[in-house]
N, C-alpha and C positions, 0 to 999 in steps of 0.2 A: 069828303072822307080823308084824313087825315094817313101820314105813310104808315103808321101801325098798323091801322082798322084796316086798310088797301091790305098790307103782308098777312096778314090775318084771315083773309077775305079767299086771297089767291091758295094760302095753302087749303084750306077748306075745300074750295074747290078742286085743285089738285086730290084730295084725299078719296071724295065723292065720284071722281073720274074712275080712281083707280079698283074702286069698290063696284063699280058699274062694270067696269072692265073683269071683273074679276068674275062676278056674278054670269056676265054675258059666254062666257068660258063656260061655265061651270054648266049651266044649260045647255050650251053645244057641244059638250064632250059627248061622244058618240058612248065610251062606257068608263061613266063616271065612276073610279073606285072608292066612292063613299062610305061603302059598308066594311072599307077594308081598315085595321088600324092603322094609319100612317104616321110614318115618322116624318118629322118636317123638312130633314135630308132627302126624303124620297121623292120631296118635289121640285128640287132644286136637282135635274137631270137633265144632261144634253141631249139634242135630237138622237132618236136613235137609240138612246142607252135604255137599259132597261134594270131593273131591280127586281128581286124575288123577294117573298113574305112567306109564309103561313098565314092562310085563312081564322082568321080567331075561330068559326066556328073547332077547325079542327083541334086548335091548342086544348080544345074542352071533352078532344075525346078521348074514354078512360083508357084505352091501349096504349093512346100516344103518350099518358101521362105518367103509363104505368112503367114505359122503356125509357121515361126519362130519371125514374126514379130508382130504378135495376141499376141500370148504369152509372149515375150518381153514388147510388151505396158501394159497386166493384170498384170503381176509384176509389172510393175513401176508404175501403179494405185493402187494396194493392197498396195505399199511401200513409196508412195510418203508421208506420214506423216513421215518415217523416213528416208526419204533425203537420199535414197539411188536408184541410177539409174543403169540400169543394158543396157550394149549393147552390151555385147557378151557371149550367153548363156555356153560356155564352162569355156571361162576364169573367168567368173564374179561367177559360181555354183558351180565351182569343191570344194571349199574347206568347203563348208557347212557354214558360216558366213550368205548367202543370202536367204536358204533354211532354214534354223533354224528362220529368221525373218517372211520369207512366211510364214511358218507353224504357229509359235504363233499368228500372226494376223490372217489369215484366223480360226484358229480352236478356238482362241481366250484363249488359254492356254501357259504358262510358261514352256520352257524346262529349264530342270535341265543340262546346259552345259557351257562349257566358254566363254564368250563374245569375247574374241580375242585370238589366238593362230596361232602363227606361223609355229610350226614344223609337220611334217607328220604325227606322230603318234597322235599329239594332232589332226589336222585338222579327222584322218579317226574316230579317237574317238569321235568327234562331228558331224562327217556326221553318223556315225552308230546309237548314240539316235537319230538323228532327223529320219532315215530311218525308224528307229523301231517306233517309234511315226506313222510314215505316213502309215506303213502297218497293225497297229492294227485300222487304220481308214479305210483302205480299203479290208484286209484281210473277214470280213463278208459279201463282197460285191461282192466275188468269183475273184477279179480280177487279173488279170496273171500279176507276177513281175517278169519286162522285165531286172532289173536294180539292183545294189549291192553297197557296198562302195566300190570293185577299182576300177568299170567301172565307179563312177561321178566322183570319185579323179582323175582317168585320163584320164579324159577329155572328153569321150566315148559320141558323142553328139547324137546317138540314143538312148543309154539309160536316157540320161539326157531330149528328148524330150519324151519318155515313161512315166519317172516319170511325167513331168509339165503333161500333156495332163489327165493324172488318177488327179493328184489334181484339174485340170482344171473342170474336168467334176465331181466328189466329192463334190466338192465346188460351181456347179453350177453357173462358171464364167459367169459375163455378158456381155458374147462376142460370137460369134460363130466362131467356129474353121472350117479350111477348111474341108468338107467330103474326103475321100478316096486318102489320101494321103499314100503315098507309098515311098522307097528310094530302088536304087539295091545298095547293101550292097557286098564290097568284103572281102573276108573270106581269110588273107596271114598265109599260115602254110608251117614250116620250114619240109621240109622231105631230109634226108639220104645230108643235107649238102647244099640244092638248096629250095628258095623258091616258093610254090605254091599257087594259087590263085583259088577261086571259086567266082560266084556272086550268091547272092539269095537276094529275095526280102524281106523287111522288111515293114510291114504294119502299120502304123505313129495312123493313124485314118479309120474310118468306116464311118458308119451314125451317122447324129446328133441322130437322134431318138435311136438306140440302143447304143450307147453311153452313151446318158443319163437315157436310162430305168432305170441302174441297180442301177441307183442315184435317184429312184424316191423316192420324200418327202412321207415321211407316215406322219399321225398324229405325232407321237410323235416329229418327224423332224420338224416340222411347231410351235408345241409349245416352243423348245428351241430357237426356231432363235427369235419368240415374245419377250421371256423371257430372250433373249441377253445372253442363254448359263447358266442361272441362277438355276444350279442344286438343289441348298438348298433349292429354293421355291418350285420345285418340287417334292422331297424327302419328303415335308411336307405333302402336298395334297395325296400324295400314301402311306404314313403312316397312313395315317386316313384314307383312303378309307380299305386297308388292317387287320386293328387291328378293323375296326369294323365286318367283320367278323370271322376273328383269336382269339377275346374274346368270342367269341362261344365255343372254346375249351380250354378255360382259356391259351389261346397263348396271348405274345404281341411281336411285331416286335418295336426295337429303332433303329437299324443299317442294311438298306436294304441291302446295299453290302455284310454283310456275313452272314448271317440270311438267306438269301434266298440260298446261294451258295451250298447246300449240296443238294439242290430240295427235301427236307420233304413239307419245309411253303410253296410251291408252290403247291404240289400235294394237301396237305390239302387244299389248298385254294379253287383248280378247285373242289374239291367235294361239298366244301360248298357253292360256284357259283352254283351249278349245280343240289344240293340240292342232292347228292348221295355218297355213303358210298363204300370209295376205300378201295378193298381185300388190306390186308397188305402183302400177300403172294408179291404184283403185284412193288411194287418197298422195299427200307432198309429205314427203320424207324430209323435206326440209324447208316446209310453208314459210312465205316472207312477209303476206296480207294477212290481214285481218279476216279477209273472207274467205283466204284457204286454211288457215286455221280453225274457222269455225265449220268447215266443211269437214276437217278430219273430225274433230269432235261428234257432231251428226253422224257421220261413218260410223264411228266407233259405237255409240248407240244404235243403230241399225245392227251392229253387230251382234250388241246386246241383248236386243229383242231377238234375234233371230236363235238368241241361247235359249230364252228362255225367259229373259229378266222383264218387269212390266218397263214400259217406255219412261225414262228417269225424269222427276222433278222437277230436274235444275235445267236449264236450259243452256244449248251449248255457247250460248253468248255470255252467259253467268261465269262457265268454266273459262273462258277466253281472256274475259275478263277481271283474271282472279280473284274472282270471289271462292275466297277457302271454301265456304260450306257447302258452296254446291258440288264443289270436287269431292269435296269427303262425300257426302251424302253420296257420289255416282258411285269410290270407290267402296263406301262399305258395306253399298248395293250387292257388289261385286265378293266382297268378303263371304259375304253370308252364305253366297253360292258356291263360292271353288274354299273357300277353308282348307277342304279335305282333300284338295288337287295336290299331286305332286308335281 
């Protein structure tokens, strides 16, 4: 045998090894996922790692098909002034360009990111502010974040319909989303060399009704969406409702966002709402942590409720934190009840 026919011989053999080898797996896998569609990334997994799918049978069921299709149309409706159409929720979301437009329209605010970026790092560096953006809008709202930058960067289409579905209902889309939708979810994890599969069910949607409870408009919601989001006008009216009783105690408030943040001007406030004189033992007249600050806050709340007012939205880490909206929201809480207090 001459040294071609020999190199010839040996890769054959080598190819025939590796097909026995392959075979002999395939039969020993304890729960071959055969039936599942695999991408051929999905088997190129370190021990241990694991990968999720949707079941094809469920991609064919008509609820699943029909929230992919709701939500598909309320983006191209929210989008349609900027000429941008979306028809396939994975390929058209993953790199955060489409999400980044949703959000500034619906929330009606500017993110601070690139307009166009091509490479990995830039695209997860722009899906991560817009994510951050979307959880400090939903975080008060207790809602379970099903979803991350590398399950939308690739392509993860449960958690990419997790996320729409929380904006969906946030934003109080004018659509209604199918109830009780569902997908059986396969779970492939790499063990000791052989892949394994599980299925568990993943829950899409509920009821419209609790759904939407957790979204329900209070007042203060009602007034920005009149006022088209118009924070400055309202920061003026809660300035003068606030400094007319705060000059009481030779206080004045110019900047609600940090002014209020340490919860002193708040507890002051409820006393002189309320016409009663708070022990100073009971919150830090002049908090220096972070934890006694958020402790006055909490107080001051506790106060709240004890007026009368339901327990506030915003959480006292939110106000601590300067996040404007949640101060406005506690103080125009407060508006709506003492207006007519002198």
């Amino acid at each position: 045998m001459g040294s071609t026919g020999l190199l010839l011989w040996l890769l054959l053999y080598v190819k025939v090894s590796d097909l026995q080898e392959e075979g002999k797996n395939a039969i020993n896998a304890p729960m071959n996922p055969s039936t599942v569609d695999m991408h051929p990334e999905d088997t190129f997994l370190e021990e241990n790692e694991e990968r999720t799918m949707i079941d094809p049978n469920s991609k064919e069921d008509p609820k699943f098909k029909e929230l992919i299709k709701v939500l598909i149309d309320w983006i191209n409706d929210v989008l349609v002034e900027e000429r941008i159409i979306v028809k396939h929720l994975e390929e058209d979301l993953y790199d955060g360009q489409v999400l980044q437009k949703l959000l500034e329209k619906l929330a009606d605010r500017k993110l601070n990111v690139a307009e166009v970026t091509q490479s990995e790092i830039g695209q997860k560096q722009k899906l991560q502010t817009v994510l951050e953006a979307v959880h400090d809008l939903l975080r008060p709202h207790g809602w379970t974040i099903k979803w991350n930058v590398d399950s939308i960067h690739g392509k993860n289409l449960i958690s990419i319909l997790h996320l729409l579905v929380a904006l969906a209902m946030h934003f109080q889309a004018p659509t209604r989303l199918p109830e009780h939708v569902s997908v059986q979810v396969v779970v492939v994890r790499k063990r000791e060399g052989l892949l394994q599969t599980t299925h568990v069910t993943e829950e899409l949607t509920t009821t419209t009704e609790m759904m939407m409870g957790r979204f329900e408009r209070d007042a203060f919601d009602t007034l920005l969406i009149m006022r088209r989001n118009k924070l400055s006008v309202v920061q003026k009216s809660l300035i003068t409702f606030v400094n007319k009783h705060l000059n009481k105690l030779n206080l004045e408030v110019t900047e609600l966002e940090t002014q209020f943040a340490d919860g002193v001007y708040l507890v002051l406030l409820m006393g002189l709402l309320e016409d009663y004189f708070v022990p100073l033992h009971n919150f830090y007249l002049t908090p220096e942590s972070f934890d006694q600050k958020v402790h006055n806050v909490s107080f001051a709340f506790e106060l709240m409720q004890d007026g009368g007012l339901k327990k506030p939205k915003a959480r006292p880490e939110d106000v601590v934190n300067l996040d404007l909206k949640s101060t406005l929201r506690v103080l125009y809480n407060l508006f709506t009840k003492y207006k007519n207090v002198e």
